[in-house]
FIMI-374749 format. One record per residue (C-alpha): residue in one letter; x, y, z. Coordinates in pm, whole numbers, plus 50000, padded with zeros to 5 digits. Example, Ala and Ser with C-alpha at 12.3 -4.5 7.8 and 13.67 -1.06 7.14 Angstrom:
A512304955050780/S513674989450714/
// end
This chain:
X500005000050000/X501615035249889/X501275066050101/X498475084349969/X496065049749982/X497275051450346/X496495087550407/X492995075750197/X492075050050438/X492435074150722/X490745103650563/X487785074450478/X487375063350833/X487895105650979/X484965109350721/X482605082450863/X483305098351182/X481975131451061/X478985120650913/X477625104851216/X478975129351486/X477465150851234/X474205140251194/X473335130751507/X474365168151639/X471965182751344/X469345160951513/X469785173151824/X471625147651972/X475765147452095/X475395187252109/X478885182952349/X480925170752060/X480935199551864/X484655202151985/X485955166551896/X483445175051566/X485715206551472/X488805185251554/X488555153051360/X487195182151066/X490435195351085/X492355161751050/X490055154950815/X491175188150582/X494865177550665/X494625142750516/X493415161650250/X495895182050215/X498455153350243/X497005133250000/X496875163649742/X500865171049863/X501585137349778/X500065142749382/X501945173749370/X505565162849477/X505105131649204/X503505155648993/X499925138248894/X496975159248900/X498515186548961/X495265207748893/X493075185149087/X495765181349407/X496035224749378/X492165225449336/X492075198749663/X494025223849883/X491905249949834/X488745232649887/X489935219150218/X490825257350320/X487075263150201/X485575232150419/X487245247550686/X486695281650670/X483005275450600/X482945248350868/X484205271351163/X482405302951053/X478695282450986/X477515287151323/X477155325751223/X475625322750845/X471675323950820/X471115317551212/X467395309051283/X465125287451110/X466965283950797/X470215278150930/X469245240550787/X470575254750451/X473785261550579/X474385226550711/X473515208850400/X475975235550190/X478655224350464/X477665183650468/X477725191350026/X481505207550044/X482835177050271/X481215152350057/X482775168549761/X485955164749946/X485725123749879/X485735118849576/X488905143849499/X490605124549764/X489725086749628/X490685103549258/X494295113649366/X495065081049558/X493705063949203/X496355086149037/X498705081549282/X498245039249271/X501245023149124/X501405015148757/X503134975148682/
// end
C-alpha cells in the first residue's frame, strides 16, 4: 500500500466519523461534541491536504491536488464560521451547503490516491 492509499484509508474512516457525529448533532443529539466535531474536521482537511501534497511532489493531477488544497481551506473556513451564516430557522441550509462541500471532498481524495496507485 503507497502513502496516499494510506492517508485515503484514514481520511475514509475521519469521514465516517463526521457524518455520524454530524448528523446526530443536526438532530439534536451529541450537542457536546461539537469540539471533537471541529477537531477530527480539521484532520480530516489535513489528510486532505496530504494526499493532494503527495500528487503534487510526484507531479499527477497537479490541477486537481492544487484545486484539493483549496477546497479543504474552504471546508474549513466555512465549517468554523457556519455557526454565524443564516442563524434561525433556515440555518438548515447552511448545514447541507457544509455536509455538500465535505462530501465533495471524497471523491477528489479517492481520485488522487487512484492517480497516485502504482502503475506495473
Amino acid at each position: 500500500m503507497n502513502a496516499s492509499r494510506a492517508v485515503l484509508m484514514l481520511l475514509r474512516l475521519a469521514f465516517a466519523v463526521q457524518i455520524v457525529v454530524g448528523v446526530a448533532m443536526w438532530a439534536g443529539y451529541w450537542t457536546s461534541l461539537v469540539g471533537l466535531h471541529m477537531a477530527v474536521g480539521s484532520l480530516f482537511v489535513l489528510l486532505l491536504w496530504i494526499v493532494a501534497a503527495i500528487a503534487l511532489v510526484r507531479r499527477r493531477a497537479v490541477g486537481l491536488a492544487l484545486f484539493a488544497i483549496v477546497w479543504g481551506i474552504v471546508l474549513a473556513g466555512f465549517g468554523m464560521a457556519q455557526r454565524g451564516i443564516m442563524v434561525g430557522d433556515a440555518h438548515w441550509v447552511i448545514r447541507i451547503v457544509h455536509l455538500l462541500i465535505a462530501m465533495a471532498a471524497m471523491p477528489m481524495a479517492e481520485r488522487l490516491a487512484r492517480v497516485e496507485a502504482p502503475t506495473a
